[in-house]
C-alpha positions as CSV (number, residue, x, y, z in Angstrom):
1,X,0.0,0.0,0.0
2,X,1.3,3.4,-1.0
3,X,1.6,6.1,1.9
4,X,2.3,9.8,1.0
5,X,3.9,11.5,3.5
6,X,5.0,14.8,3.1
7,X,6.8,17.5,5.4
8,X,7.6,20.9,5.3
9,X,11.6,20.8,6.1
10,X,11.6,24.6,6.8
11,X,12.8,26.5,10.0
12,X,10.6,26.1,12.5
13,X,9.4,29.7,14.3
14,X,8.5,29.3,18.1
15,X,4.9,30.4,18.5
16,X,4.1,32.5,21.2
17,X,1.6,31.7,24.0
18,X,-1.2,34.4,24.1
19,X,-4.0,35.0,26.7
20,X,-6.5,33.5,24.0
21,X,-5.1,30.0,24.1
22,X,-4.2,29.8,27.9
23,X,-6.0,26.8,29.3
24,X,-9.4,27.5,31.0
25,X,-9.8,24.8,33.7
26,X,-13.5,23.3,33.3
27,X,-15.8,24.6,35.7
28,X,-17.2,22.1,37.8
29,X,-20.5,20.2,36.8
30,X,-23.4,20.9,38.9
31,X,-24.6,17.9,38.6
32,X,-21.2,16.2,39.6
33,X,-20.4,18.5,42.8
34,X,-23.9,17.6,44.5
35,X,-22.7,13.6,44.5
36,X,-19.8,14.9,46.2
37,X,-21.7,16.5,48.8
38,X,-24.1,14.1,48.8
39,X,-21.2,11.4,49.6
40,X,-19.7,13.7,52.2
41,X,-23.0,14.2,54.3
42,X,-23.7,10.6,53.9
43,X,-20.6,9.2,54.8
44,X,-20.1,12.1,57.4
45,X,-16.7,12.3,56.1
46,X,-14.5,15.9,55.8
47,X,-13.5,16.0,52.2
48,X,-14.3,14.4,49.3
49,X,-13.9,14.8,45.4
50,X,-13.4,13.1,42.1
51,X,-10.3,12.5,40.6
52,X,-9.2,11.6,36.9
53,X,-5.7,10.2,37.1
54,X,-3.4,10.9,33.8
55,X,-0.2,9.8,34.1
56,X,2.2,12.1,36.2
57,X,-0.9,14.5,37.3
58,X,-4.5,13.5,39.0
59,X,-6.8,16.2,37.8
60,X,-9.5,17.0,39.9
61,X,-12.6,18.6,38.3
62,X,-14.8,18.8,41.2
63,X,-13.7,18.5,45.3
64,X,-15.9,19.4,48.3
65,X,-14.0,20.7,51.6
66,X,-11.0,21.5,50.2
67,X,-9.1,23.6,47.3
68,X,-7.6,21.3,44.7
69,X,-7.3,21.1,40.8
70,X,-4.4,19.2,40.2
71,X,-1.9,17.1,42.3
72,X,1.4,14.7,41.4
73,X,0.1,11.5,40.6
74,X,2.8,10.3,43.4
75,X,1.1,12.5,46.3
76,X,-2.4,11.0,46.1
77,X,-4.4,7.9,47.8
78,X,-6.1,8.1,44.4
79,X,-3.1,6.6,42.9
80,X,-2.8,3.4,44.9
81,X,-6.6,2.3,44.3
82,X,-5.7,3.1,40.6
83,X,-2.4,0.9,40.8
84,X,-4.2,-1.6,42.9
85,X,-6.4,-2.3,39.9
86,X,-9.6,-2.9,42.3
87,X,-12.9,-1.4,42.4
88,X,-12.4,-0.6,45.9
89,X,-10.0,0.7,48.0
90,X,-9.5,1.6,51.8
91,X,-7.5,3.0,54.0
92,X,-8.4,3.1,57.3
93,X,-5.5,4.8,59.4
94,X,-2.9,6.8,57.2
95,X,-0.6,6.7,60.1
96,X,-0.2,3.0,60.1
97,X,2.0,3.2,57.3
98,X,5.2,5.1,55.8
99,X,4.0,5.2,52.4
100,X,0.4,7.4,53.0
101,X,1.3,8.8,56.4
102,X,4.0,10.5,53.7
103,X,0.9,12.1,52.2
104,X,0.2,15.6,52.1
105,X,-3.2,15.5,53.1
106,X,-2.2,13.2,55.7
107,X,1.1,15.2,56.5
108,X,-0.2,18.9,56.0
109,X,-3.9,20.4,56.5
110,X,-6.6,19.3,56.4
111,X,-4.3,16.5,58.0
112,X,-7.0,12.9,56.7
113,X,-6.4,9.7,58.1
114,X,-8.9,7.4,56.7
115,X,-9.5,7.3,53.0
116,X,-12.0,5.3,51.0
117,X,-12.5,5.3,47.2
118,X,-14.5,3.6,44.6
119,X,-12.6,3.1,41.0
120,X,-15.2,4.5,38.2
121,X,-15.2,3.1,34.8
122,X,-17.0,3.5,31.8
123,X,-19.7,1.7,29.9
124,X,-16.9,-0.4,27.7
125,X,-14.6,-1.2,30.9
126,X,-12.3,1.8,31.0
127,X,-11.2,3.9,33.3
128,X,-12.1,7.3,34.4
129,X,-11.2,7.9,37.3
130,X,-12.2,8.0,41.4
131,X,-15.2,9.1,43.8
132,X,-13.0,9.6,47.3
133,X,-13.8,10.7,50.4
134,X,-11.7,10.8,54.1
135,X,-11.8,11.5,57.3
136,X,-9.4,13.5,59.6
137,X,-10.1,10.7,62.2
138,X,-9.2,6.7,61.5
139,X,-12.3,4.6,60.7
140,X,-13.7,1.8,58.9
141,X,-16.6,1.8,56.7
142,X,-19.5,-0.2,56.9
143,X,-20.8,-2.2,54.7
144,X,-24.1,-0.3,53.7
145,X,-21.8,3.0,53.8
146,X,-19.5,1.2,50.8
147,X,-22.8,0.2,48.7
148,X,-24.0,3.9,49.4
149,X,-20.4,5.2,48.0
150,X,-20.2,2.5,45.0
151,X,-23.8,3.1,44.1
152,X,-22.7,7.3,44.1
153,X,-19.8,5.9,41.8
154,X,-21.8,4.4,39.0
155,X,-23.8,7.8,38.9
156,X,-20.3,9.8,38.3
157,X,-19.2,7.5,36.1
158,X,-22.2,7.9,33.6
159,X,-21.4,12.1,34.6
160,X,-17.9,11.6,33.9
161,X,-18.9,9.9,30.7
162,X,-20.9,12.1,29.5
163,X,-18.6,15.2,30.1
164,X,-15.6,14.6,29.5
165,X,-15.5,10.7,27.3
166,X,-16.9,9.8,23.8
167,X,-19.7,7.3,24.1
168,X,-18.8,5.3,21.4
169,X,-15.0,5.1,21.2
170,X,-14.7,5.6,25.0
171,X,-11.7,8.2,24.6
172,X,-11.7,11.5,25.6
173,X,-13.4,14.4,24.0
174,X,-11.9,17.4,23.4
175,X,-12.0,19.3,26.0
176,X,-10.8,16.6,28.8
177,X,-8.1,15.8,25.6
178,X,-6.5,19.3,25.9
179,X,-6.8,19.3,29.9
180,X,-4.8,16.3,29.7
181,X,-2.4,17.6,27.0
182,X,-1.7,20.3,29.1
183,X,-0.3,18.5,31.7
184,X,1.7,16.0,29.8
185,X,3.5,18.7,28.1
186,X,4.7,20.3,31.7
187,X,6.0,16.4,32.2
188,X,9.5,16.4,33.4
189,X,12.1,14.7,31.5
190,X,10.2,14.8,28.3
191,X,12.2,15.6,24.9
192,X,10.0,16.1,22.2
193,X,6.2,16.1,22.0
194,X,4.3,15.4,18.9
195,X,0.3,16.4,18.3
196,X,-2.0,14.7,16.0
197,X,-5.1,15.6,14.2
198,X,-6.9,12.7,12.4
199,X,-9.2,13.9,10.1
200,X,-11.0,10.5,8.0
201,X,-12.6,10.4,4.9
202,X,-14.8,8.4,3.6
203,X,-17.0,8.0,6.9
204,X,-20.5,10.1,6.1
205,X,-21.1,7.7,3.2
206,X,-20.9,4.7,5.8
207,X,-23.5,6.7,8.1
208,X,-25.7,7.6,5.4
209,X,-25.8,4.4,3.1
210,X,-25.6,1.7,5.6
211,X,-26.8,4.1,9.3
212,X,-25.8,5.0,12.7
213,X,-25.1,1.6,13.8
214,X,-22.4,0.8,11.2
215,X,-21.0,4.3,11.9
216,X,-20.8,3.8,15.5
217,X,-19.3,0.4,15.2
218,X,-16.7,2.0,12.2
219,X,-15.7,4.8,14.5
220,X,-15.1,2.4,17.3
221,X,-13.0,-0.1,15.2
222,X,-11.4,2.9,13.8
223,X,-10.2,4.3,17.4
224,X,-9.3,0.6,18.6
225,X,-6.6,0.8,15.8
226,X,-5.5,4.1,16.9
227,X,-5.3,3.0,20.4
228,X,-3.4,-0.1,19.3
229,X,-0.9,1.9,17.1
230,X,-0.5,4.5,19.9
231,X,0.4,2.2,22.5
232,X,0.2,3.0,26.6
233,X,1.7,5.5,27.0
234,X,0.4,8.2,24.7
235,X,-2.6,10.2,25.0
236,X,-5.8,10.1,22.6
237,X,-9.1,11.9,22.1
238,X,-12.1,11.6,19.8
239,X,-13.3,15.0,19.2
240,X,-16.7,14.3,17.8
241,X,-18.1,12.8,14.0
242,X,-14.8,11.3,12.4
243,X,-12.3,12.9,14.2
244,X,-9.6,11.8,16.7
245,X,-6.4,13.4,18.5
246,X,-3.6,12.0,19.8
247,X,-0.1,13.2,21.7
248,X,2.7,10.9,21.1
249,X,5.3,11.4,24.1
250,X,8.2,8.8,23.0
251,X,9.3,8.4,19.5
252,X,7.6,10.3,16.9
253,X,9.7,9.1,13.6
254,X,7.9,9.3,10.2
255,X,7.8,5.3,9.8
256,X,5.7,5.2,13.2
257,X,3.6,7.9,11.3
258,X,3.3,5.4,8.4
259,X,2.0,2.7,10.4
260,X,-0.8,4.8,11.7
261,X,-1.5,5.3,7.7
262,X,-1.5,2.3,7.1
263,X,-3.5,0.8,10.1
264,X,-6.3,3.4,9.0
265,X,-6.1,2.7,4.9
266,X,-6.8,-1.1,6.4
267,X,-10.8,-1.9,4.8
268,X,-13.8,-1.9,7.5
269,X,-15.6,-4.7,7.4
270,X,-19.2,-3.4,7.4
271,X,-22.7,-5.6,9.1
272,X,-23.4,-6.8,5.7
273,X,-20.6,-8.0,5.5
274,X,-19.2,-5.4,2.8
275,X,-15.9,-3.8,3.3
276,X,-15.4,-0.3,2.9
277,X,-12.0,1.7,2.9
278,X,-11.5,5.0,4.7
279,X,-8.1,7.2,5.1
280,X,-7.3,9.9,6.4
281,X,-5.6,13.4,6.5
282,X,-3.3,13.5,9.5
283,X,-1.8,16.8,10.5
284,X,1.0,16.7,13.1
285,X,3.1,19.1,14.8
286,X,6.9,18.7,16.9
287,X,7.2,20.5,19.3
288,X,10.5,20.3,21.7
289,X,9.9,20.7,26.0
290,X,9.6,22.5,27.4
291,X,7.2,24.6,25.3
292,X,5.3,27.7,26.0
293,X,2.9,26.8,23.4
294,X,-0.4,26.0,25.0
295,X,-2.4,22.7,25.1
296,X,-4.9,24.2,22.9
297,X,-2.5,25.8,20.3
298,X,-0.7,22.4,19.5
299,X,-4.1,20.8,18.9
300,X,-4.9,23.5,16.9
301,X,-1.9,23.7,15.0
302,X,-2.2,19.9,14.0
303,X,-5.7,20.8,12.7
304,X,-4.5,23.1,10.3
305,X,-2.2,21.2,9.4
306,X,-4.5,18.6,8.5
307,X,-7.0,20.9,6.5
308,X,-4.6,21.9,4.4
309,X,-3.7,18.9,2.5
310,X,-6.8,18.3,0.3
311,X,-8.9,15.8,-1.2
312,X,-7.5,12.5,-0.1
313,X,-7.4,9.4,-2.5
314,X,-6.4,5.6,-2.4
315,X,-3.9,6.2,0.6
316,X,-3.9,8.2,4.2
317,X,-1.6,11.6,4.0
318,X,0.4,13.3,6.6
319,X,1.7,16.7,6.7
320,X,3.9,18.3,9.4
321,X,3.0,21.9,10.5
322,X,6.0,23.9,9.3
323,X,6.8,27.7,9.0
324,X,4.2,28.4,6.5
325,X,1.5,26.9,8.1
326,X,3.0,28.7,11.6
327,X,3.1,31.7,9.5
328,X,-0.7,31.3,9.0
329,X,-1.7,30.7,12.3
330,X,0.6,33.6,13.9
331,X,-1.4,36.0,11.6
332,X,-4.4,34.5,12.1
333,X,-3.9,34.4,16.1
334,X,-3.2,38.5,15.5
335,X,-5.6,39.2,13.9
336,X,-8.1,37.9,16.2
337,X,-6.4,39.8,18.6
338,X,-6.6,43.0,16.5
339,X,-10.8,42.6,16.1
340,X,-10.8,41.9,20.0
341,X,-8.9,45.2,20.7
342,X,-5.8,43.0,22.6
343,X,-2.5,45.1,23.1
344,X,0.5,44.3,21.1
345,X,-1.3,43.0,17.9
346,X,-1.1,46.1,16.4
347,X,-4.3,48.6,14.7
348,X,-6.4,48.7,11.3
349,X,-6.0,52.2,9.8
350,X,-8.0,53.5,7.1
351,X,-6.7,54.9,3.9
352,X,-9.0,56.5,1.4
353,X,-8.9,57.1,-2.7
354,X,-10.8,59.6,-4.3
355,X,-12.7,60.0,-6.8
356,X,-13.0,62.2,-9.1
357,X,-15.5,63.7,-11.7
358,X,-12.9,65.1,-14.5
359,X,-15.5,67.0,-16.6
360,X,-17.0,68.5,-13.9
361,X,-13.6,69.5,-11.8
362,X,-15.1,67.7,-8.4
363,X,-14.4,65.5,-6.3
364,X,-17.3,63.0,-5.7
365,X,-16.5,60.2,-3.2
366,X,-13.7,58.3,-2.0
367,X,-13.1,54.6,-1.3
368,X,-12.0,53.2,1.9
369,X,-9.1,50.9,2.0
370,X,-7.8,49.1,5.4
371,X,-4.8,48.4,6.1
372,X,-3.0,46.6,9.6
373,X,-0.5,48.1,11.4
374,X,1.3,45.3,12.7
375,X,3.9,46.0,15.5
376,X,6.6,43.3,14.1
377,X,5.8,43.0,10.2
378,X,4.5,46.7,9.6
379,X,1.5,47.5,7.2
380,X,0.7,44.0,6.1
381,X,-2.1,44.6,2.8
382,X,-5.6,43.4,3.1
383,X,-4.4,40.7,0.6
384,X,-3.0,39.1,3.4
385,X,-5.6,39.1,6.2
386,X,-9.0,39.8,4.8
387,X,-8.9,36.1,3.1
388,X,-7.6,34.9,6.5
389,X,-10.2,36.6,8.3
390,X,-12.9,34.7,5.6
391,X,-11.3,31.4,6.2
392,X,-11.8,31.4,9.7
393,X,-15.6,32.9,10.1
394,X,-13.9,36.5,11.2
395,X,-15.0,38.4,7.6
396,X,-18.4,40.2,10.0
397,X,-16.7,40.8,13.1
398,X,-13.5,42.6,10.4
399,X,-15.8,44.6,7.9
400,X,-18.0,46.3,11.4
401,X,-14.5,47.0,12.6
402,X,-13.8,48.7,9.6
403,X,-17.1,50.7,9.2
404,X,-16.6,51.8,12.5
405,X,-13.6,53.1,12.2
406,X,-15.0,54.9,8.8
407,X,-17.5,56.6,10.5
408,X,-15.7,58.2,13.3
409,X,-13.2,59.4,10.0
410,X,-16.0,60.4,8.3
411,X,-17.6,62.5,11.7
412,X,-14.1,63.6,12.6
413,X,-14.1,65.5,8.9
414,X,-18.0,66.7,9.6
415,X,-16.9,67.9,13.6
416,X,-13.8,69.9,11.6
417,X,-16.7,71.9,8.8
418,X,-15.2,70.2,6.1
419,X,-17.1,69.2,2.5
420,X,-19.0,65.4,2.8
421,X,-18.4,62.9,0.3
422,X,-19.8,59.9,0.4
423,X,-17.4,56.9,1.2
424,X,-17.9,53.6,-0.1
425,X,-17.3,49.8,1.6
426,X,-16.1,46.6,0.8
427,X,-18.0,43.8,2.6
428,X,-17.1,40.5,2.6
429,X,-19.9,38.0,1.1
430,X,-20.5,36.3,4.5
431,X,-20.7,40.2,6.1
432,X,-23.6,40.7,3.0
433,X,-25.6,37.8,3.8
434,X,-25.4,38.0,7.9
435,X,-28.6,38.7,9.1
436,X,-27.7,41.1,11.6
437,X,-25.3,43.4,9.1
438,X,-29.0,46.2,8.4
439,X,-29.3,46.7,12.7
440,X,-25.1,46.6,12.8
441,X,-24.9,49.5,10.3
442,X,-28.2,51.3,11.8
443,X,-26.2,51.0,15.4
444,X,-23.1,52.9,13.6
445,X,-24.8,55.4,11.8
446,X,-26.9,56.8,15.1
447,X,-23.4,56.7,17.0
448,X,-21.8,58.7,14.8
449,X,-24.7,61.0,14.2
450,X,-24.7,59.8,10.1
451,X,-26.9,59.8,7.5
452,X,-27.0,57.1,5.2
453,X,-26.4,58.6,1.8
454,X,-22.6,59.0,2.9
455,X,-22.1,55.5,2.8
456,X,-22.0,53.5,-0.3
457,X,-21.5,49.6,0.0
458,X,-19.5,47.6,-3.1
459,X,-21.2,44.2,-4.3
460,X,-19.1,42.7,-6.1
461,X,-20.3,41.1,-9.5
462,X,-19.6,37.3,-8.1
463,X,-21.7,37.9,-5.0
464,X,-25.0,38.2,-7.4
465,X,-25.2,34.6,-7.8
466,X,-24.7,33.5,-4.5
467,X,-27.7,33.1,-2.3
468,X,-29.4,36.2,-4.2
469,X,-33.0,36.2,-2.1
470,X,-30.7,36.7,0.9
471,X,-28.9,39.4,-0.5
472,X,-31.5,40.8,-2.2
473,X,-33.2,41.4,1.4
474,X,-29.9,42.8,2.8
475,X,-29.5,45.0,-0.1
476,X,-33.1,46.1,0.7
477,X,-32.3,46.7,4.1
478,X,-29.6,48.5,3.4
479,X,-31.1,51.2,1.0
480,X,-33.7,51.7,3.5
481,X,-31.4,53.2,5.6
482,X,-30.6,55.1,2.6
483,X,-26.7,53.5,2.0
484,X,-26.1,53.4,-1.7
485,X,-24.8,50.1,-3.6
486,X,-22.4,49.7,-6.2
487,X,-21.7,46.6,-8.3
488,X,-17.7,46.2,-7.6
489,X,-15.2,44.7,-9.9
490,X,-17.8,44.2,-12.7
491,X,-16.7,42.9,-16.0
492,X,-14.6,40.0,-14.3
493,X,-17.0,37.6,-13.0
494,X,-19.8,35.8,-14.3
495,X,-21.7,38.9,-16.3
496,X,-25.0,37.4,-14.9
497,X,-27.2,40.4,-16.4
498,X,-30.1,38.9,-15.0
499,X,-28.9,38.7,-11.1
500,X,-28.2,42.4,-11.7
501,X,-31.7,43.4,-13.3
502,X,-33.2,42.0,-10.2
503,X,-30.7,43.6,-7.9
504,X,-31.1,47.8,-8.0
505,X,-28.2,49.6,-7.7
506,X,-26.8,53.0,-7.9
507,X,-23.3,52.7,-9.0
508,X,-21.4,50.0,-11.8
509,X,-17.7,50.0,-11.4
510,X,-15.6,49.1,-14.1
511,X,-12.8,46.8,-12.7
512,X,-9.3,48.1,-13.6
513,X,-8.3,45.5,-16.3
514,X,-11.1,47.1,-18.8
515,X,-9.5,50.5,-18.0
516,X,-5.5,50.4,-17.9
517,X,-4.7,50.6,-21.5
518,X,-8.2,50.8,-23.3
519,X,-6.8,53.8,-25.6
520,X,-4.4,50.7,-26.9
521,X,-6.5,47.8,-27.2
522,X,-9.9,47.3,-29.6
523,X,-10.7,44.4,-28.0
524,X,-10.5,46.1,-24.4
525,X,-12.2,48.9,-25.6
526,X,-14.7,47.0,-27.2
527,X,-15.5,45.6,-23.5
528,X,-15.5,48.8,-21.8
529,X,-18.4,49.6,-23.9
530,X,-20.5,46.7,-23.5
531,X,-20.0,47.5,-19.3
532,X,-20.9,51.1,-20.4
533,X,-24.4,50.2,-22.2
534,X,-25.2,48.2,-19.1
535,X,-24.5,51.1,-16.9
536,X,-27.1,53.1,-19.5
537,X,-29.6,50.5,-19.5
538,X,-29.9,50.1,-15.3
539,X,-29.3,54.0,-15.1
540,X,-26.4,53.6,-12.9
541,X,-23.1,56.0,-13.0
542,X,-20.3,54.3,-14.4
543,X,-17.0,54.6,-12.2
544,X,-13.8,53.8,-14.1
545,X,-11.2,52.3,-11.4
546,X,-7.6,52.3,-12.7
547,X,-6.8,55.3,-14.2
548,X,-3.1,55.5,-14.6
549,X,-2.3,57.1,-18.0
550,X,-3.4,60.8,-19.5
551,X,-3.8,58.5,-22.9
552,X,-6.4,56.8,-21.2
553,X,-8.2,59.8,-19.9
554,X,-8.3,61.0,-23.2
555,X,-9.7,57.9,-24.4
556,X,-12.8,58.1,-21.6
557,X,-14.0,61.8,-22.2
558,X,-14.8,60.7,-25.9
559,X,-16.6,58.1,-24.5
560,X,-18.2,60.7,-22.2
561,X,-17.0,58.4,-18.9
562,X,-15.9,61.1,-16.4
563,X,-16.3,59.5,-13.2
564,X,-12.9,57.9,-12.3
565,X,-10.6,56.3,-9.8
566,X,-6.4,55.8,-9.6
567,X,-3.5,56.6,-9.3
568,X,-3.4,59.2,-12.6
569,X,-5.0,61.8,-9.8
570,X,-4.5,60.5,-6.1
571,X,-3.1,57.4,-4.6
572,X,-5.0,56.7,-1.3
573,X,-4.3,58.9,1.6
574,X,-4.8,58.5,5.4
575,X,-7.1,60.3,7.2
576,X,-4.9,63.5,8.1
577,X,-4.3,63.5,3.9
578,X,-8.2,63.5,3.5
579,X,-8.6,66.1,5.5
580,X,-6.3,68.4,3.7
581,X,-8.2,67.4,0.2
582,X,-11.5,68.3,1.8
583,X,-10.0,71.4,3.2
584,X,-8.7,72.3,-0.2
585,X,-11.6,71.1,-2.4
586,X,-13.4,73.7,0.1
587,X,-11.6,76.9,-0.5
588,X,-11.5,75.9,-4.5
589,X,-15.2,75.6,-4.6
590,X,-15.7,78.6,-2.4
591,X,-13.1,80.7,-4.4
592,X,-12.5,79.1,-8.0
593,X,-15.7,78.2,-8.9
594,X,-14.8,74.3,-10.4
595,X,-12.5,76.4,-12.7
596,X,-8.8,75.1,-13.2
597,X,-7.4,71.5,-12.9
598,X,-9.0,69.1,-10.5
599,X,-5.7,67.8,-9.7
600,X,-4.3,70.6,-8.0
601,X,-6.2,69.8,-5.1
602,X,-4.4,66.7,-4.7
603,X,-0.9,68.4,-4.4
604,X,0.5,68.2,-1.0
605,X,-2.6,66.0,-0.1
């Protein structure tokens, strides 16, 4: 069987841990701290908890008389009834012996002497953990009071279960996954540690054609073979549908990486008696301890990782999490800390180009373009993160950041007695179809004391086609609240005339391409006039984006197309530069009359 492997050999960057990935102990489950207390009252003991044991560390999600989350494994009665491999363990005087008089709850407050625990496990015979409770005085307990406690155990366990273990697999979800990841990374006398994400393929056609049943019993045969490749002494998670995590703590060569591939690319034997063959995309990520890099960050890590490889076929693929998928995620991670104001990710800043009726000598809008301050990398373009802010779900949260920003420019200019223009918006296509973007935009204009009419958001020509009743009502909503909307890029996408005819608009903009060089080319030109009849026909202004060249210019006013946009007047300035334009574009209308050339006002703008 053929296995791809393939690793990125580049430097890896250290990624920094940031407040956003830190690990948030769980809070404790209702539900789960009133069978504590209920075991303490009954058993009149002084303390009691739960305790899921994990190698060097017991975690303790929920305790009852005393202040614990976490203890060495070595430093806890917990770990003998584990070791002891019993359902049932008791000690009745610590002091009796060395080895738990050498406790700290026995040797330091609260100072216990008796301890009594009851081993849970889960539906398919594993392990989960403890119920405990002691005493700061020796005793024995009776037996009714140890079928009270191993009855209150069976209850946790199904908790437990339900919390913080898959159902069908038995391993632990994700969130008990990453507690425990946390703590085996802080593991003394560990070299290397190596994440997994296991992402199958294949497996929604086994639920769909043959049920739940044969997707249950694939997903446990599945995680037996991952379990069985893994071995002891690593640590593994299912986190939901069809996929599964895993921390490998020893060695971590690519051959042990190709026997998991090839353990997975093995057939399923279905119930009737069909086989069926999944695989697998496997992202992965090194990391050498001590790391700062939290719990949660490694997982994630391996998940990109895993994404990024593709459609999978024939064999299981693995790819390591290199410098340009760190690269990625370092971005990503600051820009989320950008759109949740977080210090030390740097700012957006606006920059704005004008526009410019050329027969008529005004200026008659400008176009806002963001840009990121980043504190290491400088201005990083919106090429960069606006298509990392889409990937991830962020595009809403990024384009209300930006408006907002726009509209305190835009009052700052009104406060100061300048001209208004109106500015014009990009928004993504997810922003366009959110259901909450016509109240978001209402919210904005009230705070800044706005009308609608200054604001002008772009569609862009693609964005007709996709899920047009939806943005048909946003558009509605939109113009209600008197915004205006221009078809963006037009000329470059699908040319759907009819999505336009049923979506009013006030503005066509002719991309670039159909404008840079028209004097030169019939063809181009030829194009540019087909976008300028459609303008005609949908009475819509036509704004040429683009201009670079006085040739060009030429070419447009004997086409009578004055309204333009480039570089051959303005490049886009920050706010301070707009302000000086409006200031200017002031005293020439107040003085000059529109008389002269337009792009004077521009100079020392």
């Amino acid at each position: 069987m053929d296995v791809w492997i393939e690793r990125d050999e580049s430097e890896h960057r250290r990624v920094r841990e940031l407040s956003r990935y830190a690990l948030a102990l769980d809070k404790p489950d209702p539900q789960l701290r009133f069978i504590v207390e209920l075991a303490v009252q009954t058993m009149g003991a002084d303390i009691g908890g739960i305790s899921l044991v994990y190698r060097s560390h017991i975690w303790l999600p929920v305790t009852v008389g005393i202040s614990l989350r976490e203890i060495e494994r070595g430093a806890s009665f917990c770990s003998e009834l584990v070791a002891s491999e019993s359902d049932f363990f008791e000690v009745e005087d610590a002091l009796a012996h060395d080895w738990s008089a050498a406790k700290p709850v026995v040797r330091e407050p609260p100072h216990c002497r008796h301890y009594a625990g009851v081993a849970l496990y889960g539906n398919r015979g594993y392990q989960l953990g403890t119920l405990w409770v002691m005493w700061r005085a020796p005793g024995r307990l009776e037996a009714a009071q140890r079928t009270m406690l191993q009855g209150l155990a069976r209850l946790v366990a199904d908790t437990l279960e339900l919390r913080y273990c898959d159902a069908v697999t038995g391993m632990y979800n994700r969130g008990a996954f990453v507690q425990h990841l946390q703590h085996a990374k802080g593991e003394a006398g560990r070299r290397e540690l190596a994440v997994g994400y296991v992402d199958l393929t294949g497996f929604h056609q086994i639920n769909e054609v043959h049920g739940r049943g044969a997707g249950d019993a694939t997903l446990a045969e599945i995680a037996a073979r991952i379990i069985g490749w893994a071995g002891p002494d690593s640590l593994l998670g299912h986190l939901g549908g069809d996929r599964f995590a895993f921390a490998l703590l020893d060695h971590t060569g690519m051959d042990r990486l190709q026997a998991l591939c090839h353990a997975i690319d093995v057939p399923v034997t279905l119930p009737s008696d069909r086989t069926q063959a999944l695989h697998a995309r496997i992202g992965i990520v090194r990391e050498t301890l001590p790391t700062p890099v939290a719990a949660a960050a490694l997982l994630d890590m391996a998940e990109t990782a895993a994404a990024s490889i593709g459609d999978v076929a024939g064999f299981s693929v693995v790819r390591e999490y290199g410098s340009e998928l760190r690269e990625r995620s370092w971005f990503l991670h600051d820009l989320l800390g950008v759109l949740e104001g977080q210090p030390g990710t740097g700012r957006l800043s606006m920059h704005y180009q004008p526009q410019v009726n050329f027969a008529k000598q005004k200026l008659i809008g400008l176009e806002a373009l963001v840009r990121w301050e980043h504190p290491q990398r400088g201005a990083v373009p919106p090429s960069t993160f606006v298509p990392l802010a889409e990937s991830s779900g962020n595009s809403h949260a990024l384009d209300m950041l930006v408006m907002g920003q726009v509209c305190r420019d835009m009052r700052g200019w009104m406060d100061a007695g300048l001209p208004q223009v109106p500015v014009s918006l990009n928004f993504s296509r997810s922003t366009l179809l959110h259901p909450g973007l016509p109240d978001a935009v209402k919210a904005l204009l009230d705070e800044h004391g706005l009308p609608g009419a200054l604001l002008e958001v772009e569609v862009t020509e693609s964005q007709l086609l996709e899920a047009p009743e939806a943005l048909g009502d946003r558009v509605a909503a939109l113009r209600r609240l008197g915004l205006r909307i221009a078809i963006d890029d037009f000329g470059i996408g699908y040319s759907n005339l009819d999505a336009i005819g049923t979506l009013p608009f006030d503005r066509l903009k002719v991309d670039r391409r159909f404008v840079h060089g028209v004097a030169d080319s019939a063809v181009t030109a030829s194009l540019f006039r087909l976008i300028q009849g459609v303008a005609e026909v949908s009475d819509a202004e036509l704004l040429c984006e683009g201009l670079e060249r006085q040739v060009d210019l030429d070419w447009l006013r004997h086409q009578h197309a004055y309204c333009v946009q480039g570089w051959y007047f303005c490049s886009a300035l920050p706010p301070q530069g707009v302000e000086q334009l409006l200031r200017a574009w002031g005293q020439r209308a107040r003085h000059a009359a529109g008389g002269g050339d337009v792009r004077e006002l521009f100079v020392g703008a």
